[in-house]
N, CA, C and O atoms as CSV, one atom per row, in Angstrom:
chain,resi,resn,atom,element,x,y,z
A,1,UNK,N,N,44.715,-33.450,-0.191
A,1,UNK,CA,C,46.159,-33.323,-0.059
A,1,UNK,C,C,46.473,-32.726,1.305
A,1,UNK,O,O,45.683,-31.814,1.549
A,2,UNK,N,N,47.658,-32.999,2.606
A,2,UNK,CA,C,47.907,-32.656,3.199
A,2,UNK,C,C,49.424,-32.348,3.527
A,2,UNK,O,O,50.285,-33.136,3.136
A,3,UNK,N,N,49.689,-31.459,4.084
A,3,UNK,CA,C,51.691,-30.906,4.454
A,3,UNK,C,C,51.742,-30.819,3.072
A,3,UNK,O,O,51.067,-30.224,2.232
A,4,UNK,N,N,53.052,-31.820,3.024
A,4,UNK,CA,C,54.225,-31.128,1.733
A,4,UNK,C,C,54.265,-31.958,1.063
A,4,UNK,O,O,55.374,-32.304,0.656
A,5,UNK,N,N,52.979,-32.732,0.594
A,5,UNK,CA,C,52.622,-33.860,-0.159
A,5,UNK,C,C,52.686,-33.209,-1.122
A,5,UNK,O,O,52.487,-32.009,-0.937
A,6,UNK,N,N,53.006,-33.700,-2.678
A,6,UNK,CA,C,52.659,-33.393,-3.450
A,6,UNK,C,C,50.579,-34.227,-3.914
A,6,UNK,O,O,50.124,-35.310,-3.545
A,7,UNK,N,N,50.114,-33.487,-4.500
A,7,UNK,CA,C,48.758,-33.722,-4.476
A,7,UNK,C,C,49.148,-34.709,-5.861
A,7,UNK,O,O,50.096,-34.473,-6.611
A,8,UNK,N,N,48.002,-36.083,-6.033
A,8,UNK,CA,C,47.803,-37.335,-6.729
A,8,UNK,C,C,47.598,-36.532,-8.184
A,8,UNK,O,O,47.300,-35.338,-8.207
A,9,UNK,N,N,47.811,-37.399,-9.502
A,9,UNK,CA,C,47.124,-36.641,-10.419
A,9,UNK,C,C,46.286,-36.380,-10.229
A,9,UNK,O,O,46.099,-35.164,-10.226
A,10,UNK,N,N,45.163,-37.252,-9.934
A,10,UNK,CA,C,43.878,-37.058,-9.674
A,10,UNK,C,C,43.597,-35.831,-9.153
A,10,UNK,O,O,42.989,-35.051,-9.885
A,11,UNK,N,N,43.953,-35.421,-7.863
A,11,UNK,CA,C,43.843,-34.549,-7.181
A,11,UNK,C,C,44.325,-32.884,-8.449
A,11,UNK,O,O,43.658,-31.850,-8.469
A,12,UNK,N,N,45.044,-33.029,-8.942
A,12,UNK,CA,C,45.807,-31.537,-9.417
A,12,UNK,C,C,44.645,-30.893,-11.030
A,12,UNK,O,O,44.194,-31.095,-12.158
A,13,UNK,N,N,44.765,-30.038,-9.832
A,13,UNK,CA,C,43.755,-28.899,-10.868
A,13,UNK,C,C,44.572,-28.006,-11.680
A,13,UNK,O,O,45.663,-27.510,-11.402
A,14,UNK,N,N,43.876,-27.889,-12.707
A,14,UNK,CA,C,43.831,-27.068,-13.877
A,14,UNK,C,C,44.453,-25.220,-13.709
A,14,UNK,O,O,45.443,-24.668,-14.190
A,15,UNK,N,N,43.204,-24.640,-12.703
A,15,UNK,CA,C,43.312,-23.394,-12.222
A,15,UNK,C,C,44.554,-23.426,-11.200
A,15,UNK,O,O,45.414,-22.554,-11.323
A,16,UNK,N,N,44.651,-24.201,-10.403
A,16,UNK,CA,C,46.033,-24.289,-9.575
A,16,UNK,C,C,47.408,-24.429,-10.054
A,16,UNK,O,O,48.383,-23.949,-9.477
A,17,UNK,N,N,47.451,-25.310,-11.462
A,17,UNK,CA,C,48.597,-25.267,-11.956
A,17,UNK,C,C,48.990,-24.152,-12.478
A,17,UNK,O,O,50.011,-23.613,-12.051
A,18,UNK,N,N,48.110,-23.493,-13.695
A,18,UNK,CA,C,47.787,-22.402,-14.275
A,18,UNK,C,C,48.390,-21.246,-13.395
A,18,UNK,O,O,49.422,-20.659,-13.718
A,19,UNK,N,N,47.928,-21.065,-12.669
A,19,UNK,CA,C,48.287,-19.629,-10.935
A,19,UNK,C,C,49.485,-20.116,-10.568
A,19,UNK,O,O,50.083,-19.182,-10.035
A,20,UNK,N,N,50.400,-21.441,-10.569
A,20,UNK,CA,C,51.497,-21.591,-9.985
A,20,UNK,C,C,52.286,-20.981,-11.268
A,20,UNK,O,O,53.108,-20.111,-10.982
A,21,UNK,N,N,52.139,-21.347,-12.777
A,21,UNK,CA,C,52.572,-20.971,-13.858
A,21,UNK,C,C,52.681,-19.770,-14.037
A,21,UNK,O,O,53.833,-19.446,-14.329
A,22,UNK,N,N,51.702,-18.652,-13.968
A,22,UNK,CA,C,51.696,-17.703,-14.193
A,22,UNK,C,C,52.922,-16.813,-13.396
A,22,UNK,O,O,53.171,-15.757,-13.977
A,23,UNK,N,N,53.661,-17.043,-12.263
A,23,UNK,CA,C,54.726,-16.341,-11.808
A,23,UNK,C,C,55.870,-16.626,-12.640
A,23,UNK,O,O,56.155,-17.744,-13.070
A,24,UNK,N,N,56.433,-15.690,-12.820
A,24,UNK,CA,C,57.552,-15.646,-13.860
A,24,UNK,C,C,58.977,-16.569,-13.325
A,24,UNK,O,O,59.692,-17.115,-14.166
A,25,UNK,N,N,59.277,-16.661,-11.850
A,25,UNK,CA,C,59.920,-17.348,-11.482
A,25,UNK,C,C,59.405,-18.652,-11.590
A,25,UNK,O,O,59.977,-19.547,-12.212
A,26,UNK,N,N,58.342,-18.778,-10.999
A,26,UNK,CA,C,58.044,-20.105,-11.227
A,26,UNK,C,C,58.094,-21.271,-12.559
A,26,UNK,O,O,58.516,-22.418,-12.701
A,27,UNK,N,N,57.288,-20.075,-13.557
A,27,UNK,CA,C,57.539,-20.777,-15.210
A,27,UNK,C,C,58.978,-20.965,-15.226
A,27,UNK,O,O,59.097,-21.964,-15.936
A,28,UNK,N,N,60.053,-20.636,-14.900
A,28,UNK,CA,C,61.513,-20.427,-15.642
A,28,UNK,C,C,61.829,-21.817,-14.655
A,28,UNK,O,O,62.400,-22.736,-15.241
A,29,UNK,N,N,61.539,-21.997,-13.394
A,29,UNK,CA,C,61.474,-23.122,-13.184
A,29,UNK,C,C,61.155,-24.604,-13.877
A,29,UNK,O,O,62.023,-25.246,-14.469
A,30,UNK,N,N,60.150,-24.929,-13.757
A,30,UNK,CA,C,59.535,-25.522,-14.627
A,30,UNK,C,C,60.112,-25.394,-16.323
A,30,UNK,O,O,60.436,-26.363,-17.010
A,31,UNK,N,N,60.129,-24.375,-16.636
A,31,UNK,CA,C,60.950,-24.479,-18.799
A,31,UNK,C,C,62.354,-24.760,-18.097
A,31,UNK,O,O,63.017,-25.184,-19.044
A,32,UNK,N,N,63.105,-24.765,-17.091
A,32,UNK,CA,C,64.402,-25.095,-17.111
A,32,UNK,C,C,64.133,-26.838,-16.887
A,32,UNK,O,O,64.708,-27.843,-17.304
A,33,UNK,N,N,63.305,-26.662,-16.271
A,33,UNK,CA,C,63.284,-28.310,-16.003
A,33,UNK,C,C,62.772,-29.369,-16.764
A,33,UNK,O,O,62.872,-30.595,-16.707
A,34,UNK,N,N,62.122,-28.464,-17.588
A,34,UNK,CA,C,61.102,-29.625,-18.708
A,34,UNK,C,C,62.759,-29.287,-19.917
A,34,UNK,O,O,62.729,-30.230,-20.708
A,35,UNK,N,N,63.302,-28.895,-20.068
A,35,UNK,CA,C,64.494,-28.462,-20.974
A,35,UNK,C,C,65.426,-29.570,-20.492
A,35,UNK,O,O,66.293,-29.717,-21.353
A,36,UNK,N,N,65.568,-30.235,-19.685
A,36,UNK,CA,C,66.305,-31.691,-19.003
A,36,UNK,C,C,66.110,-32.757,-19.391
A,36,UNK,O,O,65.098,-33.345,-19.771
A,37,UNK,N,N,67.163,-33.025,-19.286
A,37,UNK,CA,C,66.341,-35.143,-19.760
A,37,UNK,C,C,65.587,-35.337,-18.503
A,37,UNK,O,O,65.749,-34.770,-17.423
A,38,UNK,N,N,64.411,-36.586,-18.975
A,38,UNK,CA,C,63.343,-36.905,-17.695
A,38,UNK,C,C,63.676,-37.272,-16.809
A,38,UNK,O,O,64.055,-38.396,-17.139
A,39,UNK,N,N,63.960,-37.118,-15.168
A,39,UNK,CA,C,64.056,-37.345,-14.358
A,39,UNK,C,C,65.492,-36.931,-13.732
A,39,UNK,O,O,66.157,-37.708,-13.047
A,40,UNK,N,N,65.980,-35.304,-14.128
A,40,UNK,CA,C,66.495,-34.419,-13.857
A,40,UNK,C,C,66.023,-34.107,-12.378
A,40,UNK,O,O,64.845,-33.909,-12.078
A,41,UNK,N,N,67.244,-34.085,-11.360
A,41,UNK,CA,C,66.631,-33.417,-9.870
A,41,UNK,C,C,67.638,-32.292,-9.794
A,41,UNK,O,O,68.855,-32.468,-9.847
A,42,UNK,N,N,66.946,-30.950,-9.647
A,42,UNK,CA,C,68.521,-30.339,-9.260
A,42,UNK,C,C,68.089,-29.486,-7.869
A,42,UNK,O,O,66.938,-29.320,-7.466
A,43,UNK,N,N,69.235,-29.031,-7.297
A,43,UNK,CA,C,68.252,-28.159,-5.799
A,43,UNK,C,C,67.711,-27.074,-6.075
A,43,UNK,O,O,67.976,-26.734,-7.228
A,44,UNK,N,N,67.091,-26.397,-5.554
A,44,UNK,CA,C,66.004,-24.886,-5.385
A,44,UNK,C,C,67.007,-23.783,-6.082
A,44,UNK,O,O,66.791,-23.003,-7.010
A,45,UNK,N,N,68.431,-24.056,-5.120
A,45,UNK,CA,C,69.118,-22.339,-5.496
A,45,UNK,C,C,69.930,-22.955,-6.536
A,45,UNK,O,O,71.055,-22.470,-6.413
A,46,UNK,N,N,69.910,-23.883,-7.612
A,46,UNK,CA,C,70.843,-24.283,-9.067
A,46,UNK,C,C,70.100,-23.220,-9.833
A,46,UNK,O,O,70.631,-22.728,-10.829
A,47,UNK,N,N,68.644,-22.747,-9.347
A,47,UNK,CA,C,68.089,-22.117,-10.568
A,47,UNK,C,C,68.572,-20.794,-10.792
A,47,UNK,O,O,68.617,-20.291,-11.915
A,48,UNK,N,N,69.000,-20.115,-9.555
A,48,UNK,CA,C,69.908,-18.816,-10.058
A,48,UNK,C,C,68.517,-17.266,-9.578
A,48,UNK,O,O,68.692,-16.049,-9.517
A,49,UNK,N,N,67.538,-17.932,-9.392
A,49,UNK,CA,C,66.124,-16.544,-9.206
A,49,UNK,C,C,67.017,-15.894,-8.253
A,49,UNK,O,O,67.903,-16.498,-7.649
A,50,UNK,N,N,66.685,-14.253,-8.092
A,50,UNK,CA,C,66.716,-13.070,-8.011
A,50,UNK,C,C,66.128,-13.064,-6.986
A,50,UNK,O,O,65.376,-12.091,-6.938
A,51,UNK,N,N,66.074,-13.933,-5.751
A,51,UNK,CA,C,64.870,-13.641,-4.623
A,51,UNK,C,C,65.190,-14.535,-3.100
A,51,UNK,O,O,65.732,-15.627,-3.269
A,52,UNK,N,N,64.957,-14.223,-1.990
A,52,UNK,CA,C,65.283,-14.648,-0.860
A,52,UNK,C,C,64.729,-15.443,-0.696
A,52,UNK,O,O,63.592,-15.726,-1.074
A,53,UNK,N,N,65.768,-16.204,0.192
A,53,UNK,CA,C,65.399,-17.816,0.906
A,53,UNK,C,C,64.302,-17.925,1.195
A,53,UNK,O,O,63.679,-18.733,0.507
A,54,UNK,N,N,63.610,-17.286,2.186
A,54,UNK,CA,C,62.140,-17.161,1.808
A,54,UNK,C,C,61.193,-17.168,0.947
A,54,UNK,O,O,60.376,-18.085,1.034
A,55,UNK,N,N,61.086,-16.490,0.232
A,55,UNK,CA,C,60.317,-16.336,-1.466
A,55,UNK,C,C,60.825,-17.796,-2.128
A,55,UNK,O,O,60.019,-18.441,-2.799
A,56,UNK,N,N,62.085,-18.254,-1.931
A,56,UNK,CA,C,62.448,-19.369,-3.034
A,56,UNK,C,C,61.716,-20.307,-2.425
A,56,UNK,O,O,61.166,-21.129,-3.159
A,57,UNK,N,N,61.498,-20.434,-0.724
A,57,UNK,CA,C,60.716,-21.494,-0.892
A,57,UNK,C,C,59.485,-21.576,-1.202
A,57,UNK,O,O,59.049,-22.655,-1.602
A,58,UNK,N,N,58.509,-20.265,-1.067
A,58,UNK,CA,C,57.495,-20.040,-1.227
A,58,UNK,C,C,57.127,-20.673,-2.781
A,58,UNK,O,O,56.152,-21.333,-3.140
A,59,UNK,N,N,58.381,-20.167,-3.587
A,59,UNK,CA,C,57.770,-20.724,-4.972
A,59,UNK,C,C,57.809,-22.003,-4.931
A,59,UNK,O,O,56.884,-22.732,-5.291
A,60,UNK,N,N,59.164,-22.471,-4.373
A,60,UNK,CA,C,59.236,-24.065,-4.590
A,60,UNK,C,C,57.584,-24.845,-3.946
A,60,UNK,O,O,56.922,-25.649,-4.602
A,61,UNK,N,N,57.308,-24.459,-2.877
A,61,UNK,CA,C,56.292,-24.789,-2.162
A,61,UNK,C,C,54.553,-24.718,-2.990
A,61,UNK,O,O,53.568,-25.457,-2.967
A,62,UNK,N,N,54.855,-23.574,-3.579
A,62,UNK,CA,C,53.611,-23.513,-4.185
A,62,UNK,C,C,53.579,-24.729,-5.724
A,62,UNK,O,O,52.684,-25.515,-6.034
A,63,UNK,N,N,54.880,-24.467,-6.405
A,63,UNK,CA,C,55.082,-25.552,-7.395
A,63,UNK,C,C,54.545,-27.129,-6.898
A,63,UNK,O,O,53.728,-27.828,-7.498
A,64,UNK,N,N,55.076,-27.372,-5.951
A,64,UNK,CA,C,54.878,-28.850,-5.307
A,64,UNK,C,C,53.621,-29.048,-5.269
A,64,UNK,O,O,53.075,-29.885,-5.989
A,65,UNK,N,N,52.697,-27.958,-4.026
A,65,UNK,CA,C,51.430,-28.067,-4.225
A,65,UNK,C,C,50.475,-27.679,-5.212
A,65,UNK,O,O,49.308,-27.531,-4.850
A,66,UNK,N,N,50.781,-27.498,-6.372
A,66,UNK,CA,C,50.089,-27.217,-7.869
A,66,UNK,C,C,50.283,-28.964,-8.651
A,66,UNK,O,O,49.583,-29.380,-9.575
A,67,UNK,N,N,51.499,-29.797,-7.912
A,67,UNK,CA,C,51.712,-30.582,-8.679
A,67,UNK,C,C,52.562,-30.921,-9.785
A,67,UNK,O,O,52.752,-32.009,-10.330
A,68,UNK,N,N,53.058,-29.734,-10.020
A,68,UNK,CA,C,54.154,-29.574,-10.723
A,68,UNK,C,C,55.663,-30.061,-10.847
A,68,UNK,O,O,56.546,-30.314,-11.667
A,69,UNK,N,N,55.429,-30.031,-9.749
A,69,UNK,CA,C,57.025,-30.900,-9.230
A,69,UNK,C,C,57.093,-31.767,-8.170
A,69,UNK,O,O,56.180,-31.819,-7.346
A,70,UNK,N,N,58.144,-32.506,-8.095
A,70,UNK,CA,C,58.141,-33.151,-6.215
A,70,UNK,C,C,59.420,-32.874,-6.168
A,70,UNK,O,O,60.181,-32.544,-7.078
A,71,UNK,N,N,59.649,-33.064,-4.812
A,71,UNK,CA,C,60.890,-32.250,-4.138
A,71,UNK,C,C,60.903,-33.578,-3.091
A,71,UNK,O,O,60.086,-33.880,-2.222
A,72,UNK,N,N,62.587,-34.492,-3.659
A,72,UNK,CA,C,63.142,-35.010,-3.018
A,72,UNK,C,C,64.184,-34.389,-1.322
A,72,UNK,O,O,64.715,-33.288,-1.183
A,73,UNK,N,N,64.169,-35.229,-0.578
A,73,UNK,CA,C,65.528,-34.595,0.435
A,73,UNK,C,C,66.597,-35.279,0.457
A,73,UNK,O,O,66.645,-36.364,1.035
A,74,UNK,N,N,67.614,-34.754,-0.166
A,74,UNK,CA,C,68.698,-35.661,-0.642
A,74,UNK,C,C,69.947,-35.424,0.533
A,74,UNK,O,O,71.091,-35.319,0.091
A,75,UNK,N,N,69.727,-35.336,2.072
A,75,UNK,CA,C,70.692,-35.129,3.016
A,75,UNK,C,C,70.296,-33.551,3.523
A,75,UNK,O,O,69.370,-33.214,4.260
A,76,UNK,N,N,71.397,-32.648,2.818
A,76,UNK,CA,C,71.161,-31.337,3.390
A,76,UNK,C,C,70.665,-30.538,2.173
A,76,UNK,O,O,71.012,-29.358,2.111
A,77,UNK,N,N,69.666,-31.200,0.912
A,77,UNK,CA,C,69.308,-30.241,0.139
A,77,UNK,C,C,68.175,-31.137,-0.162
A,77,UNK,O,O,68.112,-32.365,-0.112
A,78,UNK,N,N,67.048,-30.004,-0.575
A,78,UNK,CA,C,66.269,-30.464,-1.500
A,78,UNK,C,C,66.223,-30.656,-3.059
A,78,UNK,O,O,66.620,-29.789,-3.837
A,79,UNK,N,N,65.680,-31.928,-3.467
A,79,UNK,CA,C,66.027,-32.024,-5.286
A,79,UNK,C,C,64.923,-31.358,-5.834
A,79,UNK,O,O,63.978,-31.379,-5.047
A,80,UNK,N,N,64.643,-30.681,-7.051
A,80,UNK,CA,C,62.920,-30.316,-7.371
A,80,UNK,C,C,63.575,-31.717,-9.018
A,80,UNK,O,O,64.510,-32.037,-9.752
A,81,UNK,N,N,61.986,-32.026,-8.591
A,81,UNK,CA,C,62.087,-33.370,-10.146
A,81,UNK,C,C,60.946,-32.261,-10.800
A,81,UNK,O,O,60.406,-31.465,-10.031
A,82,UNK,N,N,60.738,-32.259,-11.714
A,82,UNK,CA,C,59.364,-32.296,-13.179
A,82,UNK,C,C,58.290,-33.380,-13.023
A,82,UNK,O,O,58.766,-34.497,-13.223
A,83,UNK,N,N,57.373,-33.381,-12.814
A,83,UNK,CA,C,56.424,-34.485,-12.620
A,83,UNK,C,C,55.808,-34.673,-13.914
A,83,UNK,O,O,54.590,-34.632,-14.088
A,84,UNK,N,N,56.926,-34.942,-15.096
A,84,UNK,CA,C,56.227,-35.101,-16.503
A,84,UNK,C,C,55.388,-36.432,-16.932
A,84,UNK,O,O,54.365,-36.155,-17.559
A,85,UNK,N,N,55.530,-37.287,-16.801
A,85,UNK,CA,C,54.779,-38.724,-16.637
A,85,UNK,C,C,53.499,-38.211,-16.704
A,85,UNK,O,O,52.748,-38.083,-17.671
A,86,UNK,N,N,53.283,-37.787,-14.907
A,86,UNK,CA,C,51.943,-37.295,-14.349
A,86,UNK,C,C,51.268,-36.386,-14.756
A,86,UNK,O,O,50.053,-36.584,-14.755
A,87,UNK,N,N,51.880,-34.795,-15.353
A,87,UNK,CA,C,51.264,-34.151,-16.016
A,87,UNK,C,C,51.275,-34.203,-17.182
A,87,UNK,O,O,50.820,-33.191,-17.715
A,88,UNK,N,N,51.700,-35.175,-18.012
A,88,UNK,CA,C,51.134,-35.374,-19.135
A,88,UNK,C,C,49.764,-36.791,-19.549
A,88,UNK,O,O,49.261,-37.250,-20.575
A,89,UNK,N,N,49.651,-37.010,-18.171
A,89,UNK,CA,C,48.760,-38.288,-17.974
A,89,UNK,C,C,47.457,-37.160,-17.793
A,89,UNK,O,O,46.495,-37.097,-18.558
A,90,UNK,N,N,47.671,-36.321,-16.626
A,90,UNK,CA,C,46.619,-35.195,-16.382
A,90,UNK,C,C,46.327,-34.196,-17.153
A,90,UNK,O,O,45.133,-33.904,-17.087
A,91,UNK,N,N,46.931,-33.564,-17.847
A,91,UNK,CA,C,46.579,-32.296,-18.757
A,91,UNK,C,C,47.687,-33.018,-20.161
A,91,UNK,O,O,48.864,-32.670,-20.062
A,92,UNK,N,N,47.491,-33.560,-20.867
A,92,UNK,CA,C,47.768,-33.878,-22.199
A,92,UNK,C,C,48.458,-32.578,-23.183
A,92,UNK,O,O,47.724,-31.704,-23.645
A,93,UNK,N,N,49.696,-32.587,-23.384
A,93,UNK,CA,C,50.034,-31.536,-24.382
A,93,UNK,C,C,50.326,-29.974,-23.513
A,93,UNK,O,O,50.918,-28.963,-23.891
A,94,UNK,N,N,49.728,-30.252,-22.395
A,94,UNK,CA,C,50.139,-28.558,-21.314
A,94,UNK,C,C,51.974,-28.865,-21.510
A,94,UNK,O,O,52.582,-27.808,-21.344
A,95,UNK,N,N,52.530,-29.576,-21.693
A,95,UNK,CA,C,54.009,-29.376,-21.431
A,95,UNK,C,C,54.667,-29.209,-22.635
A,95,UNK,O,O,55.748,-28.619,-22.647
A,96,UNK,N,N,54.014,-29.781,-23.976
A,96,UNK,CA,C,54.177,-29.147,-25.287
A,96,UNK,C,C,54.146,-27.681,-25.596
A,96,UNK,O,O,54.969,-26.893,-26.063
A,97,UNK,N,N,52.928,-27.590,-25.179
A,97,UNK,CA,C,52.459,-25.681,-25.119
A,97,UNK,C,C,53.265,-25.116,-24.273
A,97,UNK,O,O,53.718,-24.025,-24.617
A,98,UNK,N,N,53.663,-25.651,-22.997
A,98,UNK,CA,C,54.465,-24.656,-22.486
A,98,UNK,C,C,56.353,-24.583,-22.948
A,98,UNK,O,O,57.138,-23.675,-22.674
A,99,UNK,N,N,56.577,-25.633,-23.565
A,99,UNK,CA,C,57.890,-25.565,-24.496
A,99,UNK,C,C,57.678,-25.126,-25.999
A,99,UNK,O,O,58.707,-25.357,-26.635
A,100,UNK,N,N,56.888,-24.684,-26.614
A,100,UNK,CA,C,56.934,-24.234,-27.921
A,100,UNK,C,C,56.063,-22.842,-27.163
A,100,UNK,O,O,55.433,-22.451,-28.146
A,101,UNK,N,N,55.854,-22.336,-26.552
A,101,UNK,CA,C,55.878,-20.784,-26.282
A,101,UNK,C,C,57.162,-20.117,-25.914
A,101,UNK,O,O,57.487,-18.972,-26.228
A,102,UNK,N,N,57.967,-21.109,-25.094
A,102,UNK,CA,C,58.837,-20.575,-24.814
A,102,UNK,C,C,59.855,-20.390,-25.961
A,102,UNK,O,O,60.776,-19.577,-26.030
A,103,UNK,N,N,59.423,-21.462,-26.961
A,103,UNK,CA,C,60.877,-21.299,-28.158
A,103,UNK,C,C,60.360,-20.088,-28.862
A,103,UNK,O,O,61.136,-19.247,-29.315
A,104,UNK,N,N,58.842,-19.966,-28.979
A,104,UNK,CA,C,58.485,-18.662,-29.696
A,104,UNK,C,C,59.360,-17.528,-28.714
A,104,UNK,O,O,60.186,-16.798,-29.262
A,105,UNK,N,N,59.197,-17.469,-27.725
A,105,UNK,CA,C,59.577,-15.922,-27.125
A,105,UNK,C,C,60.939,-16.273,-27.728
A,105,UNK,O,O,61.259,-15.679,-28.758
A,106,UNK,N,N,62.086,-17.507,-27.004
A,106,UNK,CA,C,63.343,-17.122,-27.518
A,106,UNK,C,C,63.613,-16.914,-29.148
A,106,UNK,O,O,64.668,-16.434,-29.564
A,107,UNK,N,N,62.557,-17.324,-29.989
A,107,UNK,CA,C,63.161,-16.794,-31.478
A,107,UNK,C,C,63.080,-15.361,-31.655
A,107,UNK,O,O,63.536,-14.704,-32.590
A,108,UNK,N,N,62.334,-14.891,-30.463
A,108,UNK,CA,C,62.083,-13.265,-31.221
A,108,UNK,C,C,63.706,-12.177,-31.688
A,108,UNK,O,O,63.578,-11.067,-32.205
């Protein structure tokens, strides 16, 4: 994978997605977006995080390169899509598990 490619299924690892997941901004990313109908684009700052232009791209950036998302340029913004197709072609059921954890936390 090179620049601001998003990496092939092929290419997207397990431990990389996992480490992009594990940031709390990042997951709320991703559960807002898997919570969309498929092929939802919305820009970086629709998500509302608590953190500077900097840091937002850092997450957006690290999401992309985990594979997680792709990030259209739609003029003067970027779109983030869900790359659900692909990660459910690559890790089977990771997007199930990560929407029925999240309904567990919200039933508490």
């Amino acid at each position: 994978m090179t620049g601001d490619v998003e990496p092939t299924p092929q290419e997207m690892e397990l431990g990389t997605v996992l480490a992009a997941l594990a940031d709390k901004h990042r997951l709320r990313v991703i559960l807002t977006l898997l919570a969309e109908p498929d092929g939802t684009e919305r820009t970086c700052s629709s998500f509302g995080l608590p953190v500077s232009k900097a840091t937002l791209t850092h997450h957006f950036r690290t999401l992309r390169a985990a594979g997680l998302i792709q990030q259209v340029n739609r003029g003067n913004s970027n779109m983030a899509q869900l790359r659900r197709a692909e990660l459910e072609a690559r890790f089977p059921g990771l997007l199930d598990t990560l929407r029925a954890e999240n309904d567990r936390r919200e039933s508490r």
